[in-house]
VMD Tcl script that draws the C-alpha trace (Angstrom):
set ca {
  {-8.47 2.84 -25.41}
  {-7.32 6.28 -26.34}
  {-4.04 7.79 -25.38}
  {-5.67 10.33 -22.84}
  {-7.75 7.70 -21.32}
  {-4.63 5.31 -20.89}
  {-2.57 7.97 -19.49}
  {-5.24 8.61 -16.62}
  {-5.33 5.29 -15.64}
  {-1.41 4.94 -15.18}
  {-1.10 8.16 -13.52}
  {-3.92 6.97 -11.03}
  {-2.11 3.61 -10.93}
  {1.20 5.04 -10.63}
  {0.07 6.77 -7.10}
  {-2.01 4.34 -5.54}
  {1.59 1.60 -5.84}
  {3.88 4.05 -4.49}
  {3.81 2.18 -1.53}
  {3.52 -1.40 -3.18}
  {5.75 -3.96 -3.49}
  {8.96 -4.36 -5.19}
  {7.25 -6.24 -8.26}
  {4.51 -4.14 -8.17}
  {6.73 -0.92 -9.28}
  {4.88 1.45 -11.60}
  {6.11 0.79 -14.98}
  {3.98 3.30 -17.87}
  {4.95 0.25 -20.93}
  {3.00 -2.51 -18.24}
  {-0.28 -3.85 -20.18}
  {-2.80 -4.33 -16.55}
  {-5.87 -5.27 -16.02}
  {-7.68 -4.54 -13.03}
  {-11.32 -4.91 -11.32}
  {-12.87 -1.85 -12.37}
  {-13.11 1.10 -9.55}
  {-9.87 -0.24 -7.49}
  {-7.21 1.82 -9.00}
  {-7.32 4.58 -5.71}
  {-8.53 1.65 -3.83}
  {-10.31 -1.81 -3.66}
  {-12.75 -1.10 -0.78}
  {-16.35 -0.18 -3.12}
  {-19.22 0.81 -0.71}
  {-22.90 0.23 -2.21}
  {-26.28 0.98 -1.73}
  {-27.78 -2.64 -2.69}
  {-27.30 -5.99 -2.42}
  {-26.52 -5.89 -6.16}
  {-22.96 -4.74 -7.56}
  {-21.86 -5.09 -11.38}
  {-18.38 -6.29 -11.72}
  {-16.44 -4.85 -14.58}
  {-12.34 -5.77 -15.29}
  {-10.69 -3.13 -17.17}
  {-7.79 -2.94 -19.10}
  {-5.14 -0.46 -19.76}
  {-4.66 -0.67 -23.34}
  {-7.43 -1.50 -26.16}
  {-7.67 -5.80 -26.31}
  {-5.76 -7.01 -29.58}
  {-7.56 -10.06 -29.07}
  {-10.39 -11.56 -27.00}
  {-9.19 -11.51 -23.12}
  {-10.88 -13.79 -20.71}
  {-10.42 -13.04 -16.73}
  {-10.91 -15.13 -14.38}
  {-12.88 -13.98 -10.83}
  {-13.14 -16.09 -7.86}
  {-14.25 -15.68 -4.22}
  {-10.81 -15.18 -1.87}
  {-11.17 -14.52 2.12}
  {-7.38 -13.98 2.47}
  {-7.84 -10.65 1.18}
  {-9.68 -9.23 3.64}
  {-7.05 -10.66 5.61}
  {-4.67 -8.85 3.89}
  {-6.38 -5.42 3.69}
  {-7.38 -5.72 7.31}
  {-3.38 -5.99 8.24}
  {-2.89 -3.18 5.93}
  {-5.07 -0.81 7.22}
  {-5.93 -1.64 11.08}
  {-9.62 -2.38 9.90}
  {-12.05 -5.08 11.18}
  {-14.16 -6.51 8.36}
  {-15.41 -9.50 8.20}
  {-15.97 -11.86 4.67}
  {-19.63 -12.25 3.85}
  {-19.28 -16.04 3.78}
  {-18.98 -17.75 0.47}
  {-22.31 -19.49 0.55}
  {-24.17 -16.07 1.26}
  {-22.64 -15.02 -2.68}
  {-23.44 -15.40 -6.13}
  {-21.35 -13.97 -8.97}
  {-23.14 -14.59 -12.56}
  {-20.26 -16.31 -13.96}
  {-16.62 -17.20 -12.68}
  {-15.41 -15.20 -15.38}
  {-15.87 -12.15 -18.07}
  {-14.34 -11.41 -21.37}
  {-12.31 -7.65 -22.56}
  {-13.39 -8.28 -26.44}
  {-11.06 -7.37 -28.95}
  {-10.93 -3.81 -29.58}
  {-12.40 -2.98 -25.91}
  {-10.86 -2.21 -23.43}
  {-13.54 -3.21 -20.60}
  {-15.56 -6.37 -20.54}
  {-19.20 -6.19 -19.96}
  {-20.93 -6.70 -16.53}
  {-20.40 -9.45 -14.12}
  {-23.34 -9.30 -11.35}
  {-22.43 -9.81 -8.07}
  {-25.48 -10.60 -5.44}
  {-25.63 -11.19 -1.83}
  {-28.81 -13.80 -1.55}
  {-28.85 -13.79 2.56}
  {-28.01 -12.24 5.33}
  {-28.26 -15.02 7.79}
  {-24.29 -14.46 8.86}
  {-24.95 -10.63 10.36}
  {-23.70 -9.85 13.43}
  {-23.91 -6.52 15.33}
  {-21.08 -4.76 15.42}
  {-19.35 -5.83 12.11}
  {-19.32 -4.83 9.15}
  {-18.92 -6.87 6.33}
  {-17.41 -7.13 2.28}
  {-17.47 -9.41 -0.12}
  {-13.79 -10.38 -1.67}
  {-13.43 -10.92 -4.98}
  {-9.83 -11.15 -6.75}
  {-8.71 -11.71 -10.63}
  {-6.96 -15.38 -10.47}
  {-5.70 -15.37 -13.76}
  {-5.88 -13.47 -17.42}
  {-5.81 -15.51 -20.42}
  {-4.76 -12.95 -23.71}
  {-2.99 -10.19 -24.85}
  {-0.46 -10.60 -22.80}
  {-1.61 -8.64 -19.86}
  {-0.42 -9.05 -16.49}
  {-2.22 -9.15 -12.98}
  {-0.96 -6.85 -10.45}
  {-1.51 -7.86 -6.55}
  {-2.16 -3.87 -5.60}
  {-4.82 -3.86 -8.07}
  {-6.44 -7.35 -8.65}
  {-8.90 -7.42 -5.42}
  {-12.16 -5.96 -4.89}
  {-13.76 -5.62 -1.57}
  {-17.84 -5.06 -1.90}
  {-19.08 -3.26 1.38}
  {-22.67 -3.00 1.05}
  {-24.12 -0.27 3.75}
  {-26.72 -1.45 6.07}
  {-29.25 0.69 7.89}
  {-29.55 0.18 11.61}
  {-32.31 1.88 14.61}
  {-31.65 1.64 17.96}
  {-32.16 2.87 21.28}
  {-30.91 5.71 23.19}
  {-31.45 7.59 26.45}
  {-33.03 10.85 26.44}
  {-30.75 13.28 29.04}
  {-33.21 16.44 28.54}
  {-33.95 16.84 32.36}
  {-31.40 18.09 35.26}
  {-33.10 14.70 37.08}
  {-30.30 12.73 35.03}
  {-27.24 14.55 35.38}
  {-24.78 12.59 37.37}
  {-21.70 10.85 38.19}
  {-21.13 7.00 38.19}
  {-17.32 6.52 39.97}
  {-16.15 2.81 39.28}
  {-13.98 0.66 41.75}
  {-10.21 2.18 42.31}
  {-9.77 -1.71 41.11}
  {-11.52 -0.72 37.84}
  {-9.27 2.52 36.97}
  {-8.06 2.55 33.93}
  {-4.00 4.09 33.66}
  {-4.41 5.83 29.95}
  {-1.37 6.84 27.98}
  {-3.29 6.99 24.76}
  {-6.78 6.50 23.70}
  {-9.81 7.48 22.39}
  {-12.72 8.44 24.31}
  {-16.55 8.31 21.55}
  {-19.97 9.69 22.32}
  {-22.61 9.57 20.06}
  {-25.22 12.35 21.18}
  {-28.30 13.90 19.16}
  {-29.29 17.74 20.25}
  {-32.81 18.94 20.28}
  {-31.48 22.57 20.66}
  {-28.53 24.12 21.85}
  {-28.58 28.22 22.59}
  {-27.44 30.67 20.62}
  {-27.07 33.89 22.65}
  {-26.76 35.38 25.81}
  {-24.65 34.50 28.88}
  {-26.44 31.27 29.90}
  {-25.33 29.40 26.72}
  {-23.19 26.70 28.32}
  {-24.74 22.98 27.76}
  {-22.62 20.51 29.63}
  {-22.85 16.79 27.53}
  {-20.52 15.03 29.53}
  {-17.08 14.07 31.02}
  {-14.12 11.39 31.18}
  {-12.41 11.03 34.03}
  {-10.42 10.36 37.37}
  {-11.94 9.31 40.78}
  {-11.12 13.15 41.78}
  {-12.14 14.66 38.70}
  {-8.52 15.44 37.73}
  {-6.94 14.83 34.07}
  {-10.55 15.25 33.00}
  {-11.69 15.14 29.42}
  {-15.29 17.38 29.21}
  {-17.02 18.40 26.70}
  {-19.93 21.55 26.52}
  {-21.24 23.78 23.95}
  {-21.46 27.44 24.31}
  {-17.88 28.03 27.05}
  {-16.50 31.30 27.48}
  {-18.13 33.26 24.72}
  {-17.87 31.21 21.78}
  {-21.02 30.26 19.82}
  {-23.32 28.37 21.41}
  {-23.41 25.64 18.64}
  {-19.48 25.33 18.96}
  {-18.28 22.43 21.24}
  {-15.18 22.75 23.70}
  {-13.09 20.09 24.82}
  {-11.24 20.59 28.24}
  {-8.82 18.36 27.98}
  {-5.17 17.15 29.76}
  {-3.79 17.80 26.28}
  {-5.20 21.74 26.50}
  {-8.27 23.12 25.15}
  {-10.05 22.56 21.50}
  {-12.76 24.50 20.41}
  {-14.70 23.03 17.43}
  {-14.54 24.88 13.87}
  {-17.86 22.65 13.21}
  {-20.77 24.10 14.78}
  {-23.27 21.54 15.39}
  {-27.08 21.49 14.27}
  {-29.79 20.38 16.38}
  {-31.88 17.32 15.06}
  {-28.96 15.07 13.53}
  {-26.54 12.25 15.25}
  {-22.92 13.34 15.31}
  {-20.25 10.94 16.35}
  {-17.94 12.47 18.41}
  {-14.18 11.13 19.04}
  {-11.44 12.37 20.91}
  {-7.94 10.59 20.23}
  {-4.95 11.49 22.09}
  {-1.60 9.34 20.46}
  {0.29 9.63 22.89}
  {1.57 13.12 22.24}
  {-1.37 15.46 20.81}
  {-5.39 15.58 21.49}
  {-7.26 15.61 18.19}
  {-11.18 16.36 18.35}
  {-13.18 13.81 15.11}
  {-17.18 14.53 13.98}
  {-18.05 12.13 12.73}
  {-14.77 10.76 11.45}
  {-13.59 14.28 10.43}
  {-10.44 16.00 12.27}
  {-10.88 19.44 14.06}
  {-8.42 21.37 12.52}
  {-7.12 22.75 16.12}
  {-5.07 20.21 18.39}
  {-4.35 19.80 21.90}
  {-0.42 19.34 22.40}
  {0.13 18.90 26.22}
  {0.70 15.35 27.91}
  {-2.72 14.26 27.18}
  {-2.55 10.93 29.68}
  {-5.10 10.27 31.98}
  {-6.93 7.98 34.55}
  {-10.66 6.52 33.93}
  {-12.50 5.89 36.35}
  {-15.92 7.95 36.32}
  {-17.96 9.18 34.30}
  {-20.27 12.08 34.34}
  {-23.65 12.59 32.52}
  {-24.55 16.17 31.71}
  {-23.52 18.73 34.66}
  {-24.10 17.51 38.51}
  {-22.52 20.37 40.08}
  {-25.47 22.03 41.97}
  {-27.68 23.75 40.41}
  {-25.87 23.98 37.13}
  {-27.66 20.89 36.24}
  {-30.39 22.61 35.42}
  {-29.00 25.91 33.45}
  {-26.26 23.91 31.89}
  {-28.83 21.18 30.82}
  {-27.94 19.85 27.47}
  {-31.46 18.88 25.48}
  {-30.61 15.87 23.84}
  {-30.31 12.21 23.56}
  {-27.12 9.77 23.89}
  {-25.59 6.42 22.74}
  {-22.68 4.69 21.89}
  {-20.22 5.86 24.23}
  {-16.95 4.02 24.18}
  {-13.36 4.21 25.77}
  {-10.35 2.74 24.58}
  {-6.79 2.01 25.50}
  {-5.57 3.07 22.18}
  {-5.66 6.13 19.01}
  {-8.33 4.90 16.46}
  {-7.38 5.59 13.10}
  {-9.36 8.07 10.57}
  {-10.84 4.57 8.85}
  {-12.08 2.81 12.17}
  {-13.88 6.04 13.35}
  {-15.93 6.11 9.81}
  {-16.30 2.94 10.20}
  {-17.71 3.21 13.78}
  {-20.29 5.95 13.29}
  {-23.00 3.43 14.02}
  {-21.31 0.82 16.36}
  {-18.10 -1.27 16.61}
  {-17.99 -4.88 17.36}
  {-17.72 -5.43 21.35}
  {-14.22 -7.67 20.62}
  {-12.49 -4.61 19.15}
  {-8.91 -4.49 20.14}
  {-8.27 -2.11 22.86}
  {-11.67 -1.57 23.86}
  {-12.12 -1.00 27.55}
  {-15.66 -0.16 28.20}
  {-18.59 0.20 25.53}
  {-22.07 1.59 26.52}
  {-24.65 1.03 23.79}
  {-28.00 2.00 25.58}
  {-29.94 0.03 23.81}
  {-31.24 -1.66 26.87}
  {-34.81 0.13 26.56}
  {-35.83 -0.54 29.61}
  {-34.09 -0.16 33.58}
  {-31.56 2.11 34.80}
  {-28.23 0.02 34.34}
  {-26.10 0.69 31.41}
  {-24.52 -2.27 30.68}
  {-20.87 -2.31 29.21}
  {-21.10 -4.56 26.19}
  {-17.45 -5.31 26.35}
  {-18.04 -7.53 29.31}
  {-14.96 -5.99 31.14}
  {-17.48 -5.28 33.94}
  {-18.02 -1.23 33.51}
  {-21.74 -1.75 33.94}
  {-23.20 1.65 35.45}
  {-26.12 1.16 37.86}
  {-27.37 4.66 37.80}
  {-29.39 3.88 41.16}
  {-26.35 4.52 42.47}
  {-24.82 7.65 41.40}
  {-22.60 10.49 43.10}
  {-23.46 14.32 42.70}
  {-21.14 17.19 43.74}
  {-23.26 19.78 45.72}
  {-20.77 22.24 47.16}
  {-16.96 22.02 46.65}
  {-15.38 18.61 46.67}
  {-17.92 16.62 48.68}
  {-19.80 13.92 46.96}
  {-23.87 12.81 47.95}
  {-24.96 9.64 47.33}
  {-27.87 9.99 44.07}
  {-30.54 7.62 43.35}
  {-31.46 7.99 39.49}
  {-33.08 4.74 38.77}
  {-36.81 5.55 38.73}
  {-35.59 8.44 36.58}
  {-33.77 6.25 33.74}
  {-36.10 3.98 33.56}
  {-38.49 6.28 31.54}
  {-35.85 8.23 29.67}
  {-35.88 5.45 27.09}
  {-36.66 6.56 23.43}
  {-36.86 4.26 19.74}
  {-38.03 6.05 17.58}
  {-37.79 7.26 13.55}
  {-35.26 9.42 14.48}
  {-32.84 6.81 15.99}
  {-31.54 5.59 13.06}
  {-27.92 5.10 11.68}
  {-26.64 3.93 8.04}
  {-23.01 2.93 7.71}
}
mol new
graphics top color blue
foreach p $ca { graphics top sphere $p radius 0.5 }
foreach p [lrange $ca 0 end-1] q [lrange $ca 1 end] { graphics top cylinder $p $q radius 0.2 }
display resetview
């Protein structure tokens, strides 16, 4: 290995163990070798069931060096605890590696491939998303030493997934569902997620406003609402009214793609993710609030039909708790319904009926047969929606998510 190359590797080394441990300090006269890729980090996301395996090393071999690779669950463990993550270990039996080890010949200073395949899929299920661990147990040669920051590998293949949704495009749908007062939910942080798909959204004029939905109390109060198009500001732009104060969106949304949408509050400021990706504006108010209905579209008389938003839904989730940047990537297509601090978890994929089932099993089921619209001030009328969910089902080529 050349001087220049060496000296990139370190300096890449040298950041990703400034938080290591005490024997892992960066030291530039170390000899290391290291699963090739995993020097920023050992999470490697692929496109096939397929994944060469290289070790490299950070000086040129003086002598043949053999490596040893073997399967090790603990480190998803590990990186889990690390990083507030949920993967699971694609079990043992569902993985071949070509051979338990590879060589770094002498004057190299990587070894040649080490094919890693996935040969079933008979462990999936929904929700999780799986890696494949692989760690260096031992170096033989050339004195080169095995650091723990450095010596695992976890292989996430991505997976492609279709699903149902609900298709909201007619004022028919737009509603409240109001839980239980047993079933309110006291929120001093969390993180309310839709998942939504827009056919169009308007682009001029004074009749811009799309209402997609709302979190919130019994009374409406310490409500978190979302619509496109409020007060003047482009009509591809999304606003969130929130506790926390206002956010207007820097994105501005396209019709004919999924977005994620999350909206974290930690306790002390309101920050607006697509897809993963902060807003740079924040809401800095006490952000706490109550859940305890939930609103689809805009009910308020007859702003259900000109703030109609022309679209589809799914995936809409509330927890007791701020997801971090890695579990909202993570989450773009769906979450396991065990997550920790998940409190209610809509997936309409039912494709059929007019009750929304909460997949958490924390008994937030919505029965939209029985629904609540606001016709003049604060007064509530009773709204039967079912006949109309039941054919606002759609799976089709464009309900489909890869994570």
């Amino acid at each position: 290995m050349n001087k220049i190359f060496k000296t990139g590797i370190m300096l890449v080394l040298a950041a990703s163990m400034a938080s290591c441990t005490e024997g892992d300090k960066f030291d530039p006269d170390r000899e290391i070798v290291l699963i090739s890729g995993t020097d920023d980090t050992p999470l490697v996301k692929v496109d096939s069931d397929v994944y060469g395996l290289t070790v490299s090393a950070t000086g040129v071999a003086k002598e043949d060096v053999t490596v040893y690779l073997k399967y090790d669950k603990s480190a998803v463990e590990a990186y889990n605890a690390a990083n507030r993550t949920n993967y699971q270990a694609v079990p043992e039996s569902a993985v071949k590696l070509d051979s338990s080890y590879v060589v770094i010949r002498k004057g190299q200073a990587s070894s040649m491939i080490n094919n890693l395949t996935i040969v079933n899929h008979d462990y999936v299920e929904e929700g999780y998303i799986y890696v494949v661990p692989i760690v260096i147990s031992d170096v033989n040669g050339g004195g080169y030493e095995i650091l723990e920051s450095t010596r695992s590998v976890l292989v996430r293949p991505t997976n492609e997934y279709t699903f149902n949704a609900l298709d909201i495009n007619t004022p028919n749908m737009s509603s409240n569902y109001i839980f239980p007062d047993e079933k309110a939910i006291e929120l001093s942080t969390y993180t309310y997620e839709i998942k939504f798909y827009a056919y169009s959204l308007k682009d001029t004029g004074t009749d811009m406003i799309c209402r997609l939905c709302a979190w919130e109390a019994k009374d409406e109060s310490k409500a978190n609402m979302l619509r496109f198009g409020e007060n003047g500001y482009p009509g591809h732009s999304l606003q969130l009214v929130s506790p926390a104060g206002n956010i207007v969106s820097e994105t501005e949304f396209d019709p004919g793609k999924w977005y994620m949408l999350s909206l974290v509050y930690d306790g002390s400021t309101m920050t607006m993710y697509v897809n993963g990706v902060p807003e740079p504006t924040k809401g800095t108010g006490d952000g706490s609030t109550t859940f305890q209905r939930f609103e689809m579209g805009m009910s308020y008389q007859g702003y259900n039909s000109s703030q109609l938003f022309s679209g589809r839904i799914a995936e809409v989730r509330v927890w007791n708790r701020a997801l971090s940047v890695s579990e909202m990537k993570e989450g773009v297509c769906n979450v396991p319904k065990d997550s920790e601090g998940l409190c209610a978890y809509w997936r309409f994929n039912e494709g059929e009926g007019h009750i929304f089932h909460d997949s958490t099993g924390n008994g937030y089921d919505m029965d939209w047969s029985d629904t609540w619209r606001a016709v003049s001030g604060d007064d509530l009328v009773a709204q039967d929606k079912g006949t109309v969910a039941d054919g606002r089902w759609v799976f089709d080529e464009i309900n489909v998510c890869r994570n």
